[in-house]
N, C-alpha and C positions, 0 to 999 in steps of 0.2 A: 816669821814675825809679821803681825798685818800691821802694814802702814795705815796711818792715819791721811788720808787723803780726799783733796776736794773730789767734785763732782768730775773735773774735768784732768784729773788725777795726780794736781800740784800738791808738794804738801804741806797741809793745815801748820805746821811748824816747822819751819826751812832752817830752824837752828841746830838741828838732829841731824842735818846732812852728812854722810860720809860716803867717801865712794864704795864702801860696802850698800852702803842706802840706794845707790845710783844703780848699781849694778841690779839689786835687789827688786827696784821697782820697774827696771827696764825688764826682766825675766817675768815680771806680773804683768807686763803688756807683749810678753810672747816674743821678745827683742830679746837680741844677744849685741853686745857694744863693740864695737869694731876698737884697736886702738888708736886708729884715726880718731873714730867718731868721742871714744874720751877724753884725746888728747884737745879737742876742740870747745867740748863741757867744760875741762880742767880753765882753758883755755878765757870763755866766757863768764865764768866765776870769776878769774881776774880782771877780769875788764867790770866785770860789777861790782865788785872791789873797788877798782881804783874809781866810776866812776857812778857809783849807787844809780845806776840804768841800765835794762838790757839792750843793747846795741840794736840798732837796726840791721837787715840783712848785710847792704851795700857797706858798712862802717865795720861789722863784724868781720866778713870778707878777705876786705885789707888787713886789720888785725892780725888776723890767722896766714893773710898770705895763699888762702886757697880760692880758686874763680869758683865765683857765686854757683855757677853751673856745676860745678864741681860739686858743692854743699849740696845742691837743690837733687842730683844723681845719687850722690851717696845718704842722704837719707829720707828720700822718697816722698818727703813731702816739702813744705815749708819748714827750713830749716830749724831758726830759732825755739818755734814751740815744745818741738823734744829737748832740746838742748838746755833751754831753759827747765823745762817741765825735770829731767833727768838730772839736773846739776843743782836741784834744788831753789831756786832763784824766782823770783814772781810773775806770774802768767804774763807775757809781754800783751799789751793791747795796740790797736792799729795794728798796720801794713810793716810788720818786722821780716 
């Protein structure tokens, strides 16, 4: 199935999300999703939920209960961007 996706490979329609999707477009970026790493996605979709924004690193963090360092180890770059990007949710802007 080809996703419909921006430039920087969010998708153009985040209402389509499921974690078949998630899984789906993390494999078109040559990623395989750790269960950590969806239970964290899962995770940040609720918090955008409850609070229509994507968390900052340090707020997200606490949320989850795992040290920043930890996040920033286990998914090799700045956290957020994938997590958002993968969970369907909007391109976070600024220092997330």
């Amino acid at each position: 199935m080809a996703l419909d996706r921006t430039g920087n490979g969010y998708l153009v329609d985040p209402s389509i999300w499921t974690e078949e999707i998630m899984h789906e477009m993390a494999a078109e970026d040559d990623i395989t999703l750790s269960d950590s790493q969806v239970t964290q996605i899962l995770a940040a979709r609720e918090y955008f939920s409850d609070n229509s924004s994507v968390p900052p690193i340090r707020t997200f963090a606490k949320y989850v209960k795992i040290d920043k360092k930890v996040l920033f180890k286990e998914w090799l770059t700045g956290p957020m961007k994938p997590i958002t990007k993968y969970g369907g949710m909007p391109q976070p802007t600024g220092c997330v």
